[in-house]
N, C-alpha and C positions, 0 to 999 in steps of 0.2 A: 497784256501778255497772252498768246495762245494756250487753252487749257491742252492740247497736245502738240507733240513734236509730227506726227502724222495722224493722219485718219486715213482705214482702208475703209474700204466700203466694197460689203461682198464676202459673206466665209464659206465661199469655195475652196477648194482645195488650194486655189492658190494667192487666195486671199491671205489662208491661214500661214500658206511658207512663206509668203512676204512679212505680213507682221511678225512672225515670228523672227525671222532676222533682222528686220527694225531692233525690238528690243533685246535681243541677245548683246548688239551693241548699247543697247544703253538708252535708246531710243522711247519718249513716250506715247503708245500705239494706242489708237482705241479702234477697233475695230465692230463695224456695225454691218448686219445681216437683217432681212425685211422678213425673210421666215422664223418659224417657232424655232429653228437648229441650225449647227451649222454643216455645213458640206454642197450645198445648192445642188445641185444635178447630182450627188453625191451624198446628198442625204437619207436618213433611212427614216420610214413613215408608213402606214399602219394603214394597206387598201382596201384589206379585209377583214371583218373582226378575229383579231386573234394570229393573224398575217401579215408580215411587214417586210420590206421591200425598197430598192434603190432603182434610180433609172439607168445610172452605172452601176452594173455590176461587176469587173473584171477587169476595166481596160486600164489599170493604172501599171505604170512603166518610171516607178519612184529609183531616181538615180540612189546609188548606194552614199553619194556625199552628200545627200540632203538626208536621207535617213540618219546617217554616222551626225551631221554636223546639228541636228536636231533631237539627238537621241531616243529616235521613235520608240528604238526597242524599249527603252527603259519605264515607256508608258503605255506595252502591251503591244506593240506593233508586231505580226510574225507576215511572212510571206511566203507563199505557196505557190508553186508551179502549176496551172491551168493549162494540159494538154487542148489542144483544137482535133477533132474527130470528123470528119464527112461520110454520111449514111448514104447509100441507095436503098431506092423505095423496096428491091428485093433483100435488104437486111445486112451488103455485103458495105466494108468500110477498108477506111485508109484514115490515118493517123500519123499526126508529127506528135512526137515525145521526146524529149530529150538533145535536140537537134538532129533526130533520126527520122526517116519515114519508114512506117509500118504500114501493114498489107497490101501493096503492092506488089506489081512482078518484080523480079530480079533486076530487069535492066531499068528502069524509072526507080528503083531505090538505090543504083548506082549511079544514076545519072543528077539524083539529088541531091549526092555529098560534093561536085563537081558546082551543081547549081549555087546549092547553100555556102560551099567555100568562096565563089566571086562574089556573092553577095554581102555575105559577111565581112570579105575585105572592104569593099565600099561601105559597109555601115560605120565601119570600126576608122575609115579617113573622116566620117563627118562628124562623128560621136562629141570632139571638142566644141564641134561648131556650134551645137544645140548650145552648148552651154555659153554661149557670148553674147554681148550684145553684136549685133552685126553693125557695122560702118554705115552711114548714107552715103552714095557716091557723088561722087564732086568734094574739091577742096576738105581732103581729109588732113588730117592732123598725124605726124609718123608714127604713133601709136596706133591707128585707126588702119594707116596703110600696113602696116608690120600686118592685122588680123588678116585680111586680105591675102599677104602673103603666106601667110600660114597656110590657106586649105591650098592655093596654087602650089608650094612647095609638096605638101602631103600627096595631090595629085600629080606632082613631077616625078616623090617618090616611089610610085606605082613601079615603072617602067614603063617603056614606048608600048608592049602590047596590051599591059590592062589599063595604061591610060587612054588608049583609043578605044578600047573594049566598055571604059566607064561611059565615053561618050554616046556612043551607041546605045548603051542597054539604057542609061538612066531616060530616053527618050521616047522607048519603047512601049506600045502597052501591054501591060501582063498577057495578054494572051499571045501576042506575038513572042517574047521574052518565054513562056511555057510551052511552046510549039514548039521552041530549038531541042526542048529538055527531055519533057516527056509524054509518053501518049495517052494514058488511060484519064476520058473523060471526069472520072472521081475527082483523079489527082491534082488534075488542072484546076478543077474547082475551090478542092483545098490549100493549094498553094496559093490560088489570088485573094483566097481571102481577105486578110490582114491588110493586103495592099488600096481594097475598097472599103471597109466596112466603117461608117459614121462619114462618108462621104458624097460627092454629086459624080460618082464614074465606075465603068464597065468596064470589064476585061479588053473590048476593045478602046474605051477612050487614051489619046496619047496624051504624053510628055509630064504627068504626074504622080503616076501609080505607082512607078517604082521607088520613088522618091518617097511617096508616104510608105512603103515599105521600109524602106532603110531608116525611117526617123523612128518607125516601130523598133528597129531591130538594134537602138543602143545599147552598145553593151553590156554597159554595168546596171543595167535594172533592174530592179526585181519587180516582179508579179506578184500582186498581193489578191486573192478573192474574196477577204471579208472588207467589204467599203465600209461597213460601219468601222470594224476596227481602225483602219486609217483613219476615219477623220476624228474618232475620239483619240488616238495618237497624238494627233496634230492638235487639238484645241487643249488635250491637257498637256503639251508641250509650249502651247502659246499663253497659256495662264502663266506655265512655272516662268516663262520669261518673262514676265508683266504684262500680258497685254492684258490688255482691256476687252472684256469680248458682250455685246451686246446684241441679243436676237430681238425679233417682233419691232426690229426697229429701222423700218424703210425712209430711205432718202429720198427729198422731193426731188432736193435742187443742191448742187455746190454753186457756192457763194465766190463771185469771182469780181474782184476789185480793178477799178483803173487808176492808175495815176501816170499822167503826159498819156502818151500811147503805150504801154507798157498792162500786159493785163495780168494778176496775177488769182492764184487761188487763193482761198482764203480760210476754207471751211465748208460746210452742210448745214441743211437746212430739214431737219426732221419732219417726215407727215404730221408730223404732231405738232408742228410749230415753234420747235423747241432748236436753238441758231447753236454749233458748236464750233470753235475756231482753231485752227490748225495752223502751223507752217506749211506744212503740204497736204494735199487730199491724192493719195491710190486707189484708183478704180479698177475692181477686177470684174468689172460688168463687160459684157459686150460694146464695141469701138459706137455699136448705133444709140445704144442706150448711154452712152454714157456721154456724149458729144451731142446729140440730138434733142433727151429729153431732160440729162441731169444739169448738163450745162447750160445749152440754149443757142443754136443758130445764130443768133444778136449778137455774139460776142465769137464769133469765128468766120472768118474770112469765106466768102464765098465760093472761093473753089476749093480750100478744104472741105469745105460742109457736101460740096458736089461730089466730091471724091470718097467720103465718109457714105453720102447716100446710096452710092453706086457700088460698096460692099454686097459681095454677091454671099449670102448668105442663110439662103434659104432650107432649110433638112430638107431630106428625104428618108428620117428611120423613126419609126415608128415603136412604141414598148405596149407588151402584153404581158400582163403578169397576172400568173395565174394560180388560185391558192387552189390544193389537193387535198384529196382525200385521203392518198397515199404517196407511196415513193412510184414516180410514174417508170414503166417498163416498154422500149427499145428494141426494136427488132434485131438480135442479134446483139444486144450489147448486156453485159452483165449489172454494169451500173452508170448512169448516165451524170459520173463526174467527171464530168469534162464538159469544154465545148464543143456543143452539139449542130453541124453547120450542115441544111437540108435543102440541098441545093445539089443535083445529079452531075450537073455538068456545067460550063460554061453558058452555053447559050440560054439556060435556062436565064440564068442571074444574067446576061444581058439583054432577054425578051421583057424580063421584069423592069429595067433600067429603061426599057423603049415607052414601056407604057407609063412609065413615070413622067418622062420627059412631057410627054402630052397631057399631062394633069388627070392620069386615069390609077385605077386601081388594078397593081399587078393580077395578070390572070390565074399566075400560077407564083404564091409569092415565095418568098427569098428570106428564109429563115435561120439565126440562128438562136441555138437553144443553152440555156444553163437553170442549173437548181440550187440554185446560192444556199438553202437549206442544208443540204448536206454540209456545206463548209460551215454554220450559222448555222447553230441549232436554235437559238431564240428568234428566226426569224419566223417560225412558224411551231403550233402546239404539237407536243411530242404525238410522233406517229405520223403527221401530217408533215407538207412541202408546196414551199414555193419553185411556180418555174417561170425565169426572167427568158422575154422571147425579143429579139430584135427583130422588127419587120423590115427588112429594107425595101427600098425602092417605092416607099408613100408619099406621096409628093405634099408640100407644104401648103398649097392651092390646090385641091381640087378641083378638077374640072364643074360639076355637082354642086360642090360644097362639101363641108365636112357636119351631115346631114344624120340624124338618127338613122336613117336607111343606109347611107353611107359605112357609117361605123360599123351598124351589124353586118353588114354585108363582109366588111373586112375582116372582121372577129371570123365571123361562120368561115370565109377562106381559110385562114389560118389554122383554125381546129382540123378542118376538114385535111390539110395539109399533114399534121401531128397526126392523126389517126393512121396515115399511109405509112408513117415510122413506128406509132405506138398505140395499138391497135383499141385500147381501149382507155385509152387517154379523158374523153368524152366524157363516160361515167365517173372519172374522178372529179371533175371541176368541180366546185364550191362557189366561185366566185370570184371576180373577174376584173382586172380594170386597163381600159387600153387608154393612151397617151398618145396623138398623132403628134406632128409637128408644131402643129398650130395650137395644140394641147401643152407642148411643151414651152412657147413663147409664152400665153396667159399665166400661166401657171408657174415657173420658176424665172419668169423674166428674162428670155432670152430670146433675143431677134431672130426670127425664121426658123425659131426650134431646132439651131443648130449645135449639135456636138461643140463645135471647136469653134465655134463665137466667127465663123466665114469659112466658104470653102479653101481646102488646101488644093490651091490651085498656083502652078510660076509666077502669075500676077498677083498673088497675095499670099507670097509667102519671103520669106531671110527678110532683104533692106526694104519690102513694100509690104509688110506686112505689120499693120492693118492698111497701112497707103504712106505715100511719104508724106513727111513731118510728123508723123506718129512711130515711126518702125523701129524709134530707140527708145521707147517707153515712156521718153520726157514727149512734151505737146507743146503747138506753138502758147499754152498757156503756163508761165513761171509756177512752179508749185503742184502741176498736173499731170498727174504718171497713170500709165498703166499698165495695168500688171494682169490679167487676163488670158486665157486662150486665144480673142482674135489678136496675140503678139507672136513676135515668134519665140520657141521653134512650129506652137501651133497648141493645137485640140490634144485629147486623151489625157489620163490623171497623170499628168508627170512631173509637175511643181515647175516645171522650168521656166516660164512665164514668169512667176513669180519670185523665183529664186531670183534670174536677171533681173528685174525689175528693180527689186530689194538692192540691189548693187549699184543701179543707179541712183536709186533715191540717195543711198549714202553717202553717193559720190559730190 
């Protein structure tokens, strides 16, 4: 008899929403994690004495039916509204709040409610869609073809001119799509953001940007800015349902059985040598780790394994987190609660994206800025603050290497960059600790040091995401789900991976 009814393996964020809806049915979970805690890219941990810190800070987008159906609130979950702010080096800024834009001229903050309302409709036609498992095509089943008809009907109900109008703009890339809207250099900047940021593309790359935009812009999310608080939410939400939850406790191998031609899982095999047997095994590792090194090649069909290998999955964001002396001061801004995105204009963040692409270090890099302290007061000793910095556009390869000259070189950019916003930022540092890409894959176990476990890119994202024969969570191995970011609807904290996953396993 298997000692459980699943094993996840992996307490990510969405590790934890899946075993949690395992057991809320009845299910028994044990869920196991290779680090000290859980939350993986999400977890909080200690870089400087007396300073502690997450590599996500901010981007979680937790649908309000995972929250309600797991009763966060009732284990301290709260959520808060993180404005996005764009600074110029002369002090002067523009701001989305509330689905407004601020300091702008007159006519770019009318041209925004125009912008923001077509967009908004198209988020609000795809908003179901995150939450499905999506079809593979060919030989569907009428339940399979019905989802299918769903978004084509949602899209018929548009009408003839914003369904041609969808066609068009979702192809577009942001910068073309912000060209129609509006002019000031700032604003262009702040608008694309969200559309790039934890991704491989620039304002001018096509046919993806706006797309990660609208998956950003599901409706019913909330925004939560204390990550710790989430994920201690979610794990004393997955105790009170039984799971089982084990840290320090990394998986070599899942155990995969044959009989006839039929392969099925069976279980895991602990670094520690210790065999635990399951009906099913949930993987919320990455599609490479989890297929390449937990399973094994030997037991998957060579053009899956080809198709698995040629996941384009490599980051390009890089974290600098930095502990203070004090609460750092912004040219021009009162208090630096918010997100802080430093980055003049356009072409800057696509000069940065050129020299990524050739495995160099941006010359002028692509910043943005939060002080997770202020939300988190235990994340640093009173009086003092952490400030979480995204580097984007750091390529996962350097050309170089990722070489102690390397590093500083990229560190001293960065500060030198801060000082042009916040003039005496320098003098506060304490101490320091930056995470490249390739820091990020050693270290929390994830392929290419990617956000969302593969680029969100047409080719790997809805029915081919992570590749076919994986894009419905089940594998061509009986008993083998995953539940992950490289699934769809994709990367960022938003459980949904997980949640659909959880709905297959039960199914």
């Amino acid at each position: 008899m298997n000692q459980y009814d699943s094993i996840v393996v992996g307490a990510g964020h969405n590790g934890l929403v899946c075993s949690n809806y395992l057991a809320k049915r009845g299910k028994r979970v044990l869920l196991l994690e290779a680090g000290e805690r859980c939350g993986g890219l999400a977890s909080t941990y200690e870089f400087h004495p007396g300073f502690k810190t997450s590599v996500a800070q901010y981007a979680t987008h937790l649908p309000k039916r995972i929250i309600n159906d797991l009763k966060l609130r009732d284990f301290g979950y709260a959520s808060h509204k993180l404005d996005l702010e764009a600074l110029s080096p002369e002090g002067d800024s523009v701001s989305l709040r509330s689905g407004s834009l601020f300091g702008a001229s007159a006519d770019d903050m009318a041209a925004y409610q125009d912008y923001d309302r077509l967009l908004d409709k198209f988020a609000q036609m795809f908003q179901p869609f995150w939450q499905k498992t999506v079809p593979p095509i060919g030989n569907n089943s009428l339940s399979e073809m019905l989802a299918f008809a769903e978004l084509g009907l949602k899209i018929r109900l548009m009408g003839r001119e914003d369904m041609q109008e969808f066609f068009r703009v979702i192809a577009l890339p942001m910068y073309d799509l912000l060209d129609e809207y509006v002019s000031s250099p700032l604003v262009k900047s702040l608008l694309s953001w969200d559309a790039l940021i934890g991704t491989k593309q620039a304002p001018r790359s096509p046919n993806n940007s706006v797309l990660h935009l609208l998956y950003r812009m599901q409706g019913d999310s909330e925004i939560c800015v204390n990550i710790q608080n989430l994920v201690e939410a979610l794990t004393q939400s997955a105790e009170a349902n039984g799971v089982e939850i084990r840290t320090a406790a990394p998986v070599e191998s899942i155990q995969i059985s044959q009989e006839s031609e039929a392969l099925a899982a069976t279980g895991v095999v602990l670094e520690s040598g210790e065999a635990i047997s399951a009906g099913q095994v949930i993987s919320s590792a990455d599609p490479k780790t989890t297929f390449l090194s937990l399973v094994g090649s030997e037991w998957l069909e060579i053009e899956f394994t080809n198709r698995i290998q040629r996941i384009r999955d490599r980051g390009m964001v890089s974290k600098l987190h930095l502990a203070l002396d004090g609460l750092p001061a912004f040219n021009g801004l009162d208090s630096p609660d918010r997100r802080l995105l430093l980055a003049p204009d356009v072409e800057t963040i696509e000069c940065a994206f050129d020299n990524a692409k050739y495995g160099e270090l941006p010359e002028q890099p692509v910043l943005e800025v939060t002080t997770p302290s202020l939300s988190s007061s235990d994340l640093a000793p009173e009086g003092k603050h952490v400030m979480s910095i995204n580097v984007m556009y750091t390529p996962y390869a350097l050309k170089e290497g990722w070489n102690v000259s390397a590093r500083e070189a990229l560190q001293e950019s960065v500060v030198k960059t801060l000082e042009t916003y916040a003039p005496a930022i320098r003098s506060q540092i304490l101490g320091s600790e930056l995470l490249t890409p390739a820091d990020l894959e050693s270290r929390f176990h994830v392929s290419g040091g990617h956000w969302h476990h593969g680029d969100f890119a047409l080719d790997q994202l809805i029915m081919m995401r992570p590749t076919h024969g994986a894009a419905q969570y089940k594998t061509p191995i009986d008993g083998l789900l995953l539940c992950g970011a490289g699934t769809h609807p994709g990367g960022d904290l938003t459980g949904l991976p997980g949640f659909n996953a959880a709905r297959e396993a039960l199914s």
